[in-house]
Each structure stands twice: as C-alpha cells, then as structure tokens.
C-alpha positions as CSV (number, residue, x, y, z in Angstrom):
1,X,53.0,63.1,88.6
2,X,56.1,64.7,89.6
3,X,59.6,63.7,88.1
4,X,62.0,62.1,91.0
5,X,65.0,64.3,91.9
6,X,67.8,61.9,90.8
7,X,70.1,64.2,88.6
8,X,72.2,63.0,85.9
9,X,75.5,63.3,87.8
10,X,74.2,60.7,90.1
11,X,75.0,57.0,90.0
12,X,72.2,54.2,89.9
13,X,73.1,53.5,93.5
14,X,72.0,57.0,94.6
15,X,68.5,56.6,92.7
16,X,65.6,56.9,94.3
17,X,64.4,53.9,93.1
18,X,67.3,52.1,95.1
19,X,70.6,50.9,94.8
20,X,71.3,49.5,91.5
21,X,68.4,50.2,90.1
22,X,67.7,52.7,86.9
23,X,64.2,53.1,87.8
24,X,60.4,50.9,88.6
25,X,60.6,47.4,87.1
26,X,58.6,47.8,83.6
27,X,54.9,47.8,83.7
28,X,54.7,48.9,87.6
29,X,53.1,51.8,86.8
30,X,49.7,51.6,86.1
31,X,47.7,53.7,82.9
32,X,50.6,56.1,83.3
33,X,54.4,56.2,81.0
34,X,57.5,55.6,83.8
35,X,59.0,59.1,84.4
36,X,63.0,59.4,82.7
37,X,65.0,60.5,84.8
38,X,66.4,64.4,82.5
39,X,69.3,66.1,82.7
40,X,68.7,70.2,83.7
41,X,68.0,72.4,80.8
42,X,71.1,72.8,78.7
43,X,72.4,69.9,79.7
44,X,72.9,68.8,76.0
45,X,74.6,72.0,75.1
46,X,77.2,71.2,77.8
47,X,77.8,68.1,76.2
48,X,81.5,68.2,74.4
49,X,82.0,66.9,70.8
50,X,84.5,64.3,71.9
51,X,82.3,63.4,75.1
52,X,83.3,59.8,74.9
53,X,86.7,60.5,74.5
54,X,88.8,59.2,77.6
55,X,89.7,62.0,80.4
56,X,93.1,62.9,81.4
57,X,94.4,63.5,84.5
58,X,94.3,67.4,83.3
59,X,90.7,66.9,82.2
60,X,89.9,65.4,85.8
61,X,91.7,68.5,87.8
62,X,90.1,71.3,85.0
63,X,86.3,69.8,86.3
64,X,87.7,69.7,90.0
65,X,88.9,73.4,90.0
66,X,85.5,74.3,89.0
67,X,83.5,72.4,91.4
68,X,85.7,74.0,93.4
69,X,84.8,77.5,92.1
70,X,81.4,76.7,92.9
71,X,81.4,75.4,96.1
72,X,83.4,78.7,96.6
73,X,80.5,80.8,95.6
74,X,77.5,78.8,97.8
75,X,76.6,77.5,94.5
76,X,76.5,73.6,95.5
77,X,76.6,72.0,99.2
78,X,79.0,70.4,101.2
79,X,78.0,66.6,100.7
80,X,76.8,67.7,96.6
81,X,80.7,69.1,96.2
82,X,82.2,66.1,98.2
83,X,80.1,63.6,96.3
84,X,80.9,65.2,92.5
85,X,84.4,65.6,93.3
86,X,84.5,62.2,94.0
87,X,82.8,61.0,91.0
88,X,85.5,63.6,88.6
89,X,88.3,61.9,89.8
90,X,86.8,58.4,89.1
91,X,85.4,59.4,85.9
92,X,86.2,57.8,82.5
93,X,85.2,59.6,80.0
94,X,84.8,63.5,79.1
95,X,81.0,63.1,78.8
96,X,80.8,61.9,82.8
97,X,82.7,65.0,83.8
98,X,81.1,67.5,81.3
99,X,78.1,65.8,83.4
100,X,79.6,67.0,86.6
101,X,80.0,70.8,85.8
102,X,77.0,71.5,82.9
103,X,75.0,73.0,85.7
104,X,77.9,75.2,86.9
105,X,80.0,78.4,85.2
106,X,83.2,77.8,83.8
107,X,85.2,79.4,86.8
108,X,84.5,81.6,89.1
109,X,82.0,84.8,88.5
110,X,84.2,87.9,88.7
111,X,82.3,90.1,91.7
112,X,82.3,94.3,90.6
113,X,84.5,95.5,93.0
114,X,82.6,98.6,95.2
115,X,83.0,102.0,94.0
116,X,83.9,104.3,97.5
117,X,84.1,107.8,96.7
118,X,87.3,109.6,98.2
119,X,85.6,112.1,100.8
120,X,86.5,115.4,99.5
121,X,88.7,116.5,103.2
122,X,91.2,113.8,102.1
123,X,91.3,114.9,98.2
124,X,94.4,117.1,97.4
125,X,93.6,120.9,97.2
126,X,93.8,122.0,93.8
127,X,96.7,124.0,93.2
128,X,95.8,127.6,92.6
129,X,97.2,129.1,89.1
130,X,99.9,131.7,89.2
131,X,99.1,135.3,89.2
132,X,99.9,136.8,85.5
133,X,101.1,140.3,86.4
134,X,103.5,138.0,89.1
135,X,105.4,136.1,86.3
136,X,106.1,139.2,84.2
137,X,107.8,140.7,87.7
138,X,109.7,137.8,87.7
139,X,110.8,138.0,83.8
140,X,111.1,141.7,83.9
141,X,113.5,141.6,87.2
142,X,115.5,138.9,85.9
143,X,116.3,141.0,82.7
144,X,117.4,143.8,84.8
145,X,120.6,142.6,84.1
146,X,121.4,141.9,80.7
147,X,119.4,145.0,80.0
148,X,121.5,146.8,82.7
149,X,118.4,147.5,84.9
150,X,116.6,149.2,82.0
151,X,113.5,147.0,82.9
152,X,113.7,147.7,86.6
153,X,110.9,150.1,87.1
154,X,108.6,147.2,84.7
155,X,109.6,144.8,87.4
156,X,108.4,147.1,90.0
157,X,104.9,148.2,88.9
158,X,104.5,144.8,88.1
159,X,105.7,143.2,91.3
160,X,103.7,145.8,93.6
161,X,100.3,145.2,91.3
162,X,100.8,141.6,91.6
163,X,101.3,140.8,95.3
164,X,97.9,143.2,95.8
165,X,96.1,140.6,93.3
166,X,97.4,137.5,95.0
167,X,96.0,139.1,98.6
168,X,92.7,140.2,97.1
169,X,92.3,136.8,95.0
170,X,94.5,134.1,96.5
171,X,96.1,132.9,93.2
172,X,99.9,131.9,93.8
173,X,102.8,134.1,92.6
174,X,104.0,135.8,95.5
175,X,107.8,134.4,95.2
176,X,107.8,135.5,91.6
177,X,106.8,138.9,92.3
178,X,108.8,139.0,95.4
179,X,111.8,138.2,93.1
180,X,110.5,141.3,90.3
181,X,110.5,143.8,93.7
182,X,113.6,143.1,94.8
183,X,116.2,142.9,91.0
184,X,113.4,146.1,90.3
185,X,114.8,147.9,93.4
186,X,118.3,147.1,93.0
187,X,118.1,148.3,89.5
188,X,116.6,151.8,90.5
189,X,118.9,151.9,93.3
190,X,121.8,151.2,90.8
191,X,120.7,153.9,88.5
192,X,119.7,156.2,91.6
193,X,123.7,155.8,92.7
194,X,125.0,156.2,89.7
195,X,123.2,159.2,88.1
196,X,123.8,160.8,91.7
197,X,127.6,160.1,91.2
198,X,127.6,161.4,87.5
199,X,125.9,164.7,88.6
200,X,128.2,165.0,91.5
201,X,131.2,164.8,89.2
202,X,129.8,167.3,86.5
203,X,129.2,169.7,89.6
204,X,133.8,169.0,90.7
205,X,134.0,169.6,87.3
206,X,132.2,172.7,86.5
C-alpha cells in the first residue's frame, strides 16, 4: 500500500485525509497497520538540539532567506514556496522551521563559473628578448666616453653584427645597437680628426 504524500511541513488541514484530520479514524483499515505519515530521509538529522526552543524574528527571516534560495534554484514550486513561507513566519518553535528547510541546502549552491579560453588573436604577442651582441653595442658606445672613445671600434663590430642578427632572427635590440653605431662612429671619427691634426702638425713642424 502506498504511503500518502502529506509531508511533514504540512498542517493537518492540508492532509489527505481532510481538514483537521491526522489520518483514518482507528480500526478503518482492515488486516492492514494505518500508514504514518514520515518525514524525508534525514529529516531527523535536520532536527536542531534546541528544536523546541521558541523562534525569533531572526530565526523566522534565516528559514525565509533560504526558501528563498531555493525557490531561486527551481528547487520547490510557486504555491510549495508561498505555502512554507507562510507557515515560517507563523511558526513557533525552531523545530517547525527546521521542518520547513530539512529538505533544502543551507543557501544557495555556488554554480562553477564557465571557463572561456582567450582566443589566441586577442592574446598579447610575446615580447621577443633582446639581441645579446645589441646590448654590449649599447654598453660599449656609451663608454666611449669616459674611456675617451677607446671602446669605439667594440661598439661598432658589435652594433653592425647585431642589427644583422635582429634581421635574420627577429629578436629586439635594434635601438640599442643603433645607439653602439652611432657613439662607435663618433668615437673613430674623433680619433680619425684628431690623429689627422697631430700628423699634420708634426709635418709644420718638421
């Protein structure tokens, strides 16, 4: 015989048996034990220690809030969430409203937000490492002057090999051995003018 559908959250007047009534009158049913009505499975878990303590008002808006959740998630149906709201805020006790939510989780269920992968035409490029022989242009140009351009032929092998790298390779640099080339140059060209001017004075001389 199947048990009726009356769930513990109901009241007597929303029995199946009719209003007011808990169940058949004793000894109605015949060579068989009348069905109890049971609360779902883990009902008695739900149940609090102080279950027949009185509710508060916080007690009464802590069960609303998570009918609420659960009407939320499709979890109960319009007249089901009207009906057990109505019941929290008229419940007495803890035990009536623990009741109301055993069958429910304790708040909402956090939903796994959905992993997109970035398409790879909108990732950033990675930036492409600086050439070596660019960076010791750079250094050896920029010492051209406290070493009074003693370095300046360094910067320029250096600055020449480089920028052929970079064009063969792709790797960045060019500034820095753009900047080698050009203190290089004006180094040699420093030197050039000023041996030229010491030999031309040795020659007045002589």
């Amino acid at each position: 015989m199947s048990q009726p559908s009356w769930q513990p959250w109901q009241g007597k007047d929303e029995s199946p048996y009719g209003p007011g009534r808990d169940g058949p009158a004793a000894g109605s049913w015949s060579g068989a034990q009348a069905p109890v009505a049971r609360p779902w499975p883990g009902y008695a878990a739900a149940q609090p220690v102080g279950s027949a303590m009185l509710a508060s008002h916080a007690d009464r808006e802590r069960a609303v809030d998570v009918l609420r959740a659960g009407y939320g998630e499709g979890r109960l149906e319009k007249s089901e969430f009207d009906k057990r709201v109505e019941r929290a805020y008229a419940a007495r006790t803890v035990g009536e409203l623990a009741l109301l939510v055993a069958d429910l989780p304790l708040g909402p269920v956090p939903q796994p937000a959905p992993f997109t992968a970035v398409p790879r035409t909108f990732l950033p490029a990675p930036r492409p490492r600086a050439n070596g022989k660019a960076v010791g242009a750079a250094v050896c140009g920029l010492l051209c002057v406290p070493t009074f351009g003693f370095t300046g032929i360094p910067a320029v092998i250096l600055g020449h090999t480089a920028r052929a790298e970079i064009e063969r390779t792709g790797e960045s640099g060019d500034g820095l051995a753009l900047t080698g080339l050009v203190f290089g140059w004006l180094s040699i060209a420093a030197w050039s003018i000023l041996m030229t001017l010491m030999v031309a004075v040795g020659l007045a001389s002589g």
